[in-house]
C-alpha positions as a Markdown table, in Angstrom:
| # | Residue | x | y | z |
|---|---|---|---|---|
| 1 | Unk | -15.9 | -136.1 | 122.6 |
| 2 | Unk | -19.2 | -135.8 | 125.2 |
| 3 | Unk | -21.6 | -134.9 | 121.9 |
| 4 | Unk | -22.8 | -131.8 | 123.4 |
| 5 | Unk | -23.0 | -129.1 | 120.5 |
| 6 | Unk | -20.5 | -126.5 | 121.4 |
| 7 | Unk | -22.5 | -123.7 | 120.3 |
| 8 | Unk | -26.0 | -124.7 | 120.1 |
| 9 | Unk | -28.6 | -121.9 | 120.5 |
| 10 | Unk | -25.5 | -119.2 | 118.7 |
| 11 | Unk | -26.2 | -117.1 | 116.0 |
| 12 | Unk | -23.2 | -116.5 | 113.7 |
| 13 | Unk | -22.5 | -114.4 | 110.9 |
| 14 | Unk | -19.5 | -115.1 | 108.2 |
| 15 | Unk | -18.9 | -112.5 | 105.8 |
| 16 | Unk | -17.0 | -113.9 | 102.8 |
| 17 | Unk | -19.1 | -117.3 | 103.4 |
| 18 | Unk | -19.6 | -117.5 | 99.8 |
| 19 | Unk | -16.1 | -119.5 | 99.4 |
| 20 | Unk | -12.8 | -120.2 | 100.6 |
| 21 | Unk | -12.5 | -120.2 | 103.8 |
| 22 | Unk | -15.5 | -118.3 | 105.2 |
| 23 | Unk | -17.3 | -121.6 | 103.8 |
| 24 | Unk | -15.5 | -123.8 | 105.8 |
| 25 | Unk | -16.4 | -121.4 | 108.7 |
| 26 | Unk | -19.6 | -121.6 | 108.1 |
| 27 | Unk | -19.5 | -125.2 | 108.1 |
| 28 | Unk | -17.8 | -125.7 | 111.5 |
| 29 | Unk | -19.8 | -123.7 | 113.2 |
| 30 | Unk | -23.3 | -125.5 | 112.1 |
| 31 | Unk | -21.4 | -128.8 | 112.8 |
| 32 | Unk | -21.2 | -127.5 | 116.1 |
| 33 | Unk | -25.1 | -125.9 | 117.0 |
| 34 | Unk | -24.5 | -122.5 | 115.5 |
| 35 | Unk | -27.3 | -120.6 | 113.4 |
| 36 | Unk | -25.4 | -119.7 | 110.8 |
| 37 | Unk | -25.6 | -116.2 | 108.1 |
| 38 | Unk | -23.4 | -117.0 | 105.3 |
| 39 | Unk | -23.5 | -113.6 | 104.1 |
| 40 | Unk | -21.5 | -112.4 | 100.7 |
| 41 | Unk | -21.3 | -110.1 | 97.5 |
| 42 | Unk | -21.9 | -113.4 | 95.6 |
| 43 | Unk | -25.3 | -114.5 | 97.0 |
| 44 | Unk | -25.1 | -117.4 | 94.8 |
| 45 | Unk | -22.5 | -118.7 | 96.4 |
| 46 | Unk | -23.6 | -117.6 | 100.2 |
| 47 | Unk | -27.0 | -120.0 | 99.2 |
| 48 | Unk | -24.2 | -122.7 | 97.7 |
| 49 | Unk | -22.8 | -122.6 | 101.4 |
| 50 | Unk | -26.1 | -122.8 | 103.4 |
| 51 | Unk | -27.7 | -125.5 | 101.0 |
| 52 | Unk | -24.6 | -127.9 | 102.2 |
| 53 | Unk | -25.2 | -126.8 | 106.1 |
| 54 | Unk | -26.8 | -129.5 | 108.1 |
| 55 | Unk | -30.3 | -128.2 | 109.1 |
| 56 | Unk | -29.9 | -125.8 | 106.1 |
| 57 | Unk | -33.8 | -124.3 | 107.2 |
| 58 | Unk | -32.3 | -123.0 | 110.2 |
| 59 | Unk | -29.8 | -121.0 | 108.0 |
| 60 | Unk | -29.5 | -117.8 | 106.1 |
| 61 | Unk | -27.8 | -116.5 | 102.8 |
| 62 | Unk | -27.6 | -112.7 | 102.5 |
| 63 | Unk | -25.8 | -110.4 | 100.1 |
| 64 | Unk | -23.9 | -107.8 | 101.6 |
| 65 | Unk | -21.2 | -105.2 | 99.8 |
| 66 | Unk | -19.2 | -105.0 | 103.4 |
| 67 | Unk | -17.3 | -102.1 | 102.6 |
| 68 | Unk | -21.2 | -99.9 | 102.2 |
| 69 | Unk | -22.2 | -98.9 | 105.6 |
| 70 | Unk | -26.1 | -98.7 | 104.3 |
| 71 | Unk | -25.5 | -102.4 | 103.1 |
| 72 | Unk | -24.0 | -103.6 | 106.6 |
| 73 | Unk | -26.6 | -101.8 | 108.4 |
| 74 | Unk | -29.7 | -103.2 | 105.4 |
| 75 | Unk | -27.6 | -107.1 | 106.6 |
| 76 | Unk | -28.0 | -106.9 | 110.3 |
| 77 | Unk | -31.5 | -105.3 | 110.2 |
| 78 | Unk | -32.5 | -108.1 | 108.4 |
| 79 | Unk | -30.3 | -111.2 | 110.6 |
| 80 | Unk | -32.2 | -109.3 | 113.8 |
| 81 | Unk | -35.8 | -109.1 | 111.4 |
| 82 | Unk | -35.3 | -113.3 | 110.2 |
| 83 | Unk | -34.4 | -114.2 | 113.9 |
| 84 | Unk | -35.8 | -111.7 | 116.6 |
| 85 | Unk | -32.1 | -111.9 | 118.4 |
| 86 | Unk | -28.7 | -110.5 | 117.4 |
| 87 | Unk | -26.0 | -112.2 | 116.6 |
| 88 | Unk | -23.4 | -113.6 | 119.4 |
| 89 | Unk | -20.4 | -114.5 | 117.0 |
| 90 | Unk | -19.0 | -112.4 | 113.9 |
| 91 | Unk | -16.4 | -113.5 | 111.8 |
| 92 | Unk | -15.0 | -111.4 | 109.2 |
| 93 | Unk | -13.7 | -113.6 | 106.2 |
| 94 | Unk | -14.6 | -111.5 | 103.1 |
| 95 | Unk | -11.7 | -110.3 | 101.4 |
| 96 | Unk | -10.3 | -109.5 | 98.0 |
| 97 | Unk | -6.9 | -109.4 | 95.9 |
| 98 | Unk | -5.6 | -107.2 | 93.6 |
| 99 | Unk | -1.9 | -108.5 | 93.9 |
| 100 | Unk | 0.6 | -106.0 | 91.8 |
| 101 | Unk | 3.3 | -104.5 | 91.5 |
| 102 | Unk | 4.0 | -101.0 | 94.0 |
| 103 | Unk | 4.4 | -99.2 | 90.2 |
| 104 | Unk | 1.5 | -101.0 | 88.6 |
| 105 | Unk | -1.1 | -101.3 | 90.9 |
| 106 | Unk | -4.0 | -98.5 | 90.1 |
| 107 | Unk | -5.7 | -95.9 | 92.2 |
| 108 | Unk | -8.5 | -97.8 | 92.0 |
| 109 | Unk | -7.2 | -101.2 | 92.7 |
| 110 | Unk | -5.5 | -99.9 | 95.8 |
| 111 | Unk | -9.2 | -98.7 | 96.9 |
| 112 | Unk | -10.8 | -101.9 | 96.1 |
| 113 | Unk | -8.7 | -103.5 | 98.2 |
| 114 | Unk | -9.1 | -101.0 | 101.0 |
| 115 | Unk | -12.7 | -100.7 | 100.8 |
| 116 | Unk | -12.9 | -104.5 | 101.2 |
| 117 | Unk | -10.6 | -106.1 | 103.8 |
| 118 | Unk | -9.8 | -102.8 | 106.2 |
| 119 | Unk | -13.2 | -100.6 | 105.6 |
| 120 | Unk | -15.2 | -103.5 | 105.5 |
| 121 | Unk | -14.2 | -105.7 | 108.7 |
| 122 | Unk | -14.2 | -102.3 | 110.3 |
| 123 | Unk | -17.7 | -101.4 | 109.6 |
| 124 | Unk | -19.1 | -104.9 | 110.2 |
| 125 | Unk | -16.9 | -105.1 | 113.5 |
| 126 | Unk | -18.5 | -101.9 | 114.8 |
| 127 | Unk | -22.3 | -102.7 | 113.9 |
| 128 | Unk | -21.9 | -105.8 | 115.7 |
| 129 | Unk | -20.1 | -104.9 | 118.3 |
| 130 | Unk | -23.2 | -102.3 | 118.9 |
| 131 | Unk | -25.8 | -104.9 | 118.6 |
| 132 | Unk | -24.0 | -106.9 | 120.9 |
| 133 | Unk | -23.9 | -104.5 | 123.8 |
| 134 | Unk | -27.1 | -102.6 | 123.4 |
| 135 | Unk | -28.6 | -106.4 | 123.9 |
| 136 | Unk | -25.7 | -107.6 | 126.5 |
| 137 | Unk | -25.3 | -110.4 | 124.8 |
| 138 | Unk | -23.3 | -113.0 | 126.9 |
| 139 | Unk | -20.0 | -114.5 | 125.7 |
| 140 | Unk | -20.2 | -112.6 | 122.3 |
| 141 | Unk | -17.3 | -113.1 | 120.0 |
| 142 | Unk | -15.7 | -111.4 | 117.4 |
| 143 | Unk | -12.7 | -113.0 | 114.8 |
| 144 | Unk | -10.9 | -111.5 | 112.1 |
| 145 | Unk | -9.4 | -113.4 | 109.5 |
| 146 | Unk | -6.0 | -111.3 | 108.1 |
| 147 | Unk | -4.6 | -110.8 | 105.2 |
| 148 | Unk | -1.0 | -112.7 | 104.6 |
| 149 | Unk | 0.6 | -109.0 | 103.9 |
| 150 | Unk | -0.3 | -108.8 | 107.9 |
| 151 | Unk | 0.4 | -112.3 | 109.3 |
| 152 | Unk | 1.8 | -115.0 | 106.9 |
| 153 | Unk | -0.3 | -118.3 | 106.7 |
| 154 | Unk | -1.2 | -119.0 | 103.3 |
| 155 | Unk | -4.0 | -121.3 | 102.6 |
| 156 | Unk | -5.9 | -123.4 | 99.6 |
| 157 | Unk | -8.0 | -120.7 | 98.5 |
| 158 | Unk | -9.6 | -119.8 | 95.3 |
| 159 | Unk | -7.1 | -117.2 | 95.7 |
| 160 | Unk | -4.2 | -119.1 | 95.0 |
| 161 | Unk | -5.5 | -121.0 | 92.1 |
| 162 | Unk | -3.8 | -118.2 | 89.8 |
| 163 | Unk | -0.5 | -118.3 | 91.1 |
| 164 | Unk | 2.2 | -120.1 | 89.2 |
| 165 | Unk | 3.0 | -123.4 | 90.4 |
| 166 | Unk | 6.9 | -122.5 | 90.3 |
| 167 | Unk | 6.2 | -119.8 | 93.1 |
| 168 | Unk | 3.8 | -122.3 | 95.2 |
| 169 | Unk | 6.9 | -124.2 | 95.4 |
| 170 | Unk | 9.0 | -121.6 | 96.3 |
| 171 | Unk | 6.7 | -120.6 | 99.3 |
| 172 | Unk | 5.8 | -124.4 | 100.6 |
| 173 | Unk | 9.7 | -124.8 | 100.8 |
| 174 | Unk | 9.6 | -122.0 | 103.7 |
| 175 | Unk | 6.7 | -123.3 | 105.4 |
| 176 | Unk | 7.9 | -125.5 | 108.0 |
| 177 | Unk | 5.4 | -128.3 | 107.5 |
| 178 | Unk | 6.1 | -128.5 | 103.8 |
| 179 | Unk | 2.8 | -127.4 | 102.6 |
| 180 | Unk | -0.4 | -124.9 | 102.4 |
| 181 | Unk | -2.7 | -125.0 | 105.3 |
| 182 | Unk | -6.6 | -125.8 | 104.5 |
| 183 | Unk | -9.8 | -123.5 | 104.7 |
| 184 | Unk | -10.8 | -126.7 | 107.7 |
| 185 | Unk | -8.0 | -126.3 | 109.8 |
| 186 | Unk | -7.9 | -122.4 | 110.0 |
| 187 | Unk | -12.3 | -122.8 | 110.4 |
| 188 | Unk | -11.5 | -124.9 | 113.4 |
| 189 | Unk | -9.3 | -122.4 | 114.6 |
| 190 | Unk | -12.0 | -120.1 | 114.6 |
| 191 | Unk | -14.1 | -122.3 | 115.8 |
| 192 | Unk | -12.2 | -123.0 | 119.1 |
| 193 | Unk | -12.2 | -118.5 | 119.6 |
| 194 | Unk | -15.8 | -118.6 | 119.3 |
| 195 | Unk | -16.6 | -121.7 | 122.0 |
| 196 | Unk | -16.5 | -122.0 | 125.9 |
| 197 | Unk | -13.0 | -123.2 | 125.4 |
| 198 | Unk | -11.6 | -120.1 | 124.4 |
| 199 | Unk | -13.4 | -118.1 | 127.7 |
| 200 | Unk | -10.2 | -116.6 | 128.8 |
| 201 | Unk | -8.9 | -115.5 | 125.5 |
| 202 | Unk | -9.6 | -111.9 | 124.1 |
| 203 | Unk | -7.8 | -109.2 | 122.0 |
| 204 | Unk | -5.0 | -112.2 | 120.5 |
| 205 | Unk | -3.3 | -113.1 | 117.5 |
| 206 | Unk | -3.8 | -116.7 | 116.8 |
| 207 | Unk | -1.5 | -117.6 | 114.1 |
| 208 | Unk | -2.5 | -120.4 | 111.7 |
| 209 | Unk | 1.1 | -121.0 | 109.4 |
| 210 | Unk | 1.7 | -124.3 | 109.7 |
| 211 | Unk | 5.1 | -122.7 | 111.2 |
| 212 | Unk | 5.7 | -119.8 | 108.9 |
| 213 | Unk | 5.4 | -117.1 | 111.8 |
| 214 | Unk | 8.1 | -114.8 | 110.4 |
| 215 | Unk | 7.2 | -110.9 | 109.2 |
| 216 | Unk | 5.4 | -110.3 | 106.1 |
| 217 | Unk | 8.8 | -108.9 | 104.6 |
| 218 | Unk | 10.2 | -112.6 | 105.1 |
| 219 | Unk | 8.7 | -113.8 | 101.7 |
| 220 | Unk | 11.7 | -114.8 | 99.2 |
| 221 | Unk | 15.5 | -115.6 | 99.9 |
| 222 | Unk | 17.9 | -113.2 | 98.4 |
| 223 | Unk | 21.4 | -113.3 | 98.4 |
| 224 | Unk | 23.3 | -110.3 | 99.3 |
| 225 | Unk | 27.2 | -109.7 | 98.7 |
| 226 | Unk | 29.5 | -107.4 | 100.1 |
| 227 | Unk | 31.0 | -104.9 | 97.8 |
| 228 | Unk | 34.4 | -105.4 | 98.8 |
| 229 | Unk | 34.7 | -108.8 | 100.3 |
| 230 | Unk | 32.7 | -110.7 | 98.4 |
| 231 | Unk | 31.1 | -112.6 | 101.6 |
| 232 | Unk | 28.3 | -113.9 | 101.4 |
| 233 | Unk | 24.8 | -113.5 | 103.9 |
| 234 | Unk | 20.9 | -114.8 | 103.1 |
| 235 | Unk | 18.6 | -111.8 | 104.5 |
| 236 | Unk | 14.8 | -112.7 | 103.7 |
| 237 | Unk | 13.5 | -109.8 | 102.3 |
| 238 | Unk | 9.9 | -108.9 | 100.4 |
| 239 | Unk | 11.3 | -107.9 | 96.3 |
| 240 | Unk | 8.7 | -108.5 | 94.1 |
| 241 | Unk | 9.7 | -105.9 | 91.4 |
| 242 | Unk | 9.2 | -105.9 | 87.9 |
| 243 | Unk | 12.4 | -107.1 | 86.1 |
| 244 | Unk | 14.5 | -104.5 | 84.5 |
| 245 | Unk | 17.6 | -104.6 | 82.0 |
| 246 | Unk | 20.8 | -105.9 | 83.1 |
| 247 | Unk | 23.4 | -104.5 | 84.5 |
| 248 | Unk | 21.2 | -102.0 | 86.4 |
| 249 | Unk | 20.7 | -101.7 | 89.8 |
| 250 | Unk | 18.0 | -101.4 | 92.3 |
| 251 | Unk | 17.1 | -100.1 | 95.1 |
| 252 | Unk | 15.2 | -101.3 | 98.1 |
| 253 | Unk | 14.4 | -99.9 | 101.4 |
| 254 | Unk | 15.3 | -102.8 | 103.2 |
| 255 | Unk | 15.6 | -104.0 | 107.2 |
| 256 | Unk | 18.6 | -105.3 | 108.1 |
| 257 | Unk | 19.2 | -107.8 | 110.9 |
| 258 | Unk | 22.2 | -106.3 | 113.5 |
| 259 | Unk | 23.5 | -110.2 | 112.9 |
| 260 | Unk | 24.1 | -110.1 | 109.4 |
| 261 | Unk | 25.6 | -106.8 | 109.1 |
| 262 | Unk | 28.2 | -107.8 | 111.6 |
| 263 | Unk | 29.1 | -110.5 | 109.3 |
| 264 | Unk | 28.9 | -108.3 | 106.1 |
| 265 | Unk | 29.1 | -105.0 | 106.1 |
| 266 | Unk | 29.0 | -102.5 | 103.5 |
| 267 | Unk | 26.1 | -104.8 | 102.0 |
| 268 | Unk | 24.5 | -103.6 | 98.6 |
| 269 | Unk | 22.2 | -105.4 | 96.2 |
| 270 | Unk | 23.3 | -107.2 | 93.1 |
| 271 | Unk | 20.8 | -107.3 | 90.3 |
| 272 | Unk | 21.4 | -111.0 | 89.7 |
| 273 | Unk | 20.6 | -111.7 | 93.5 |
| 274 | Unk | 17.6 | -110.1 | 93.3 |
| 275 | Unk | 16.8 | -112.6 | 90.5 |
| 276 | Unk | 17.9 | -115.7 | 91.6 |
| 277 | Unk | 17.1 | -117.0 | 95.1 |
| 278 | Unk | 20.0 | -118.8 | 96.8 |
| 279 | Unk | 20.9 | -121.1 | 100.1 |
| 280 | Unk | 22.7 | -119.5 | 102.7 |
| 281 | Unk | 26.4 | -120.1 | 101.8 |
């Protein structure tokens, strides 16, 4: 390490950096030189974040409802008002879940979600994106955090804290390394996109899974047999369904690897396989 600040003289702004992992964004990129706006729909918790910053006066803590265009317009008018310069690095980290069933998630669920993590990484994306190019501001950089329905990578979130522990098990057994990655090691992640060191790197995917790379449709094992031979095959395939009475089946539109059905063909689903995850036999 020379001691040189990586990104002293930067303005950033982290939406979401009110917790979780925008927080620990916000963190690493102070630690590094960055002017940092931890800006969130909990402003309590975006002035939790720049309180704990070191050189916390050089910081600011802004509400901001990302998924209102007047709001994300009201946040950067003010970030350009408190500072006289736009901001040269965005990351978008705010994010929401509403995590249901297809059959009982509402209308208004689905657009909370929406609103939120695709309208509101859009909107703040293209308002800086504008500010950074009407000022030509050198080495600007932009990061999106992604949902796990996108890119797996699961992390130890406030989000998490209400899943039950049985299923944290289930998923750190798939993970390669054995266990959830934290809000630091993703931030540092970001934190290398948004530095000199990352001059040659734009429009990526930098996956942070601790190993688990596989599709978002790779989430539970499920044992499949043939109908006729009674061979077995492990496909990994995306089924949480509400439970319904036994003996019935259900139905899944499903991808297939070419592999497996060589081995098995004719595969259908067995309501007891859907239930019970099983080893490869």
């Amino acid at each position: 390490m020379t001691g040189i600040q990586q990104l002293a003289g930067r303005l950033a702004l982290v939406t979401g950096g009110g917790s979780g992992i925008g927080r620990a964004v916000c963190k690493a990129l102070s630690n590094e030189g960055a002017r940092v706006v931890a800006a969130d729909i909990n402003k309590e918790g975006a002035a939790t974040t720049v309180s704990d910053l070191p050189g916390s006066h050089e910081h600011r803590a802004l509400q901001v409802d990302v998924g209102s265009s007047e709001s994300v317009s009201s946040m950067f008018a003010e970030i350009k008002k408190t500072y006289s310069a736009p901001v040269s690095i965005v990351v978008n980290c705010a994010g929401i879940v509403r995590d249901t069933f297809l059959m009982d998630m509402t209308e208004e669920s689905f657009d909370e979600v929406m609103k939120i993590n695709l309208k509101g990484t859009y909107l703040v994306t293209q308002a800086a994106a504008r500010e950074m190019v009407s000022s030509s501001v050198p080495n600007g950089a932009i990061v999106n955090i992604s949902s796990i329905v996108g890119k797996t990578g699961n992390m130890e979130t406030p989000m998490v804290a209400s899943v039950p522990e049985k299923v944290l098990v289930k998923i750190k057994e798939r993970i390669p390394m054995g266990r959830f990655g934290k809000p630091e090691e993703l931030a540092d992640a970001v934190l290398f996109l948004c530095s000199p060191a990352s001059s040659y790197v734009t429009g990526s995917v930098l996956e942070v899974t601790g190993g688990d790379s596989r599709s978002s449709l790779q989430k539970a094992t499920v044992q499949y047999r043939a109908q006729e031979s009674k061979q077995s095959a492990s496909l990994d395939l995306n089924l949480r369904q509400p439970k319904e009475p036994p003996g019935r089946y259900r139905s899944h539109q499903v991808t297939v690897c070419p592999e497996c059905l060589a081995v098995v063909p004719g595969l259908r689903v067995l309501e007891e396989d859907c239930l019970t995850p099983s080893a490869p036999s």
